[in-house]
N, C-alpha and C positions, 0 to 999 in steps of 0.2 A: 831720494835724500838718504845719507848717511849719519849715523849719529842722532844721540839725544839732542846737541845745540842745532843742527838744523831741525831735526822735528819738531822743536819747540819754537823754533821761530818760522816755521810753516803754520802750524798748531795755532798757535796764540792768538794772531789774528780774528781765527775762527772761535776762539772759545770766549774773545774776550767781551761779547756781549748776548751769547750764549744762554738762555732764560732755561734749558734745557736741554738734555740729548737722548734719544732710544733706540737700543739696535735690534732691531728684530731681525733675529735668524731665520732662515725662509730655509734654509738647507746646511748641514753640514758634515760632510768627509771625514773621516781622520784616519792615519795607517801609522799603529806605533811603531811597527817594521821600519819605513823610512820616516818618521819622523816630519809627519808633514798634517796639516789639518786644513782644511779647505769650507769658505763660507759661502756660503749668497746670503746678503743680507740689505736691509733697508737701514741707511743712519737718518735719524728724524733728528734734527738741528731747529728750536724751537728760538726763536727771536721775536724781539717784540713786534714787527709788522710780517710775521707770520713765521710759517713752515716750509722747510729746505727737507725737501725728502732726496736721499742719492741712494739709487740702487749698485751694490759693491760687491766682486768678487775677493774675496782675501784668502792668499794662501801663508800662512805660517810653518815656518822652517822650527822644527822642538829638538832641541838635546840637551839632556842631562833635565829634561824636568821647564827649561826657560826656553821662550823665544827669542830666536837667535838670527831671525831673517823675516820680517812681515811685508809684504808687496799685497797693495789693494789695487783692486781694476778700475773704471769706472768711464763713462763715457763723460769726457770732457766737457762737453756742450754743455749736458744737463747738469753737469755743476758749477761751470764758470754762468752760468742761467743763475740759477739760485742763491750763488753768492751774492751776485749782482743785484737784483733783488731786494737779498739782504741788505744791501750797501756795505757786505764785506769785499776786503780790498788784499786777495789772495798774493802771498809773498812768491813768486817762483822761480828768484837768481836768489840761492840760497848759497851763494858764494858770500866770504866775509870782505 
């Protein structure tokens, strides 16, 4: 996705019943040389008939101080799993 309006209509979905979220960092990179900072991390999505745990790669693109490019990895299964679950209902033509 591109842009604030698709992230947020990717996003929303997910947040909108959302009881809490925690991301624990399990590693992380960073080279101020290029500009790049790199995670493994766990996001814990806390919903009322439980816990969505997704383990995520994220590299962030930094210049001038802001992120300017974020790309997360993640194994599709184990999230389209836990959404579902949830009885979250993941947006993915995020064309208008």
């Amino acid at each position: 996705m591109q842009g604030k309006g698709q992230a947020r209509r990717f996003i929303g979905p997910i947040l909108r019943d959302t009881h809490a979220i925690e991301f624990v960092l399990l590693n992380v990179v960073a080279s101020e040389d290029a500009g790049l900072v790199l995670t493994e991390r766990l996001d814990r999505l806390y919903y009322a008939n439980g816990l969505i745990e997704i383990p995520l790669m994220g590299v962030f693109l930094v210049r001038e101080g802001q992120i300017v490019q974020w790309r997360d990895y993640a194994d599709s299964a184990t999230v389209a799993r836990g959404f579902a679950i949830a009885g979250v209902k993941l947006i993915l033509d995020l064309e208008d």
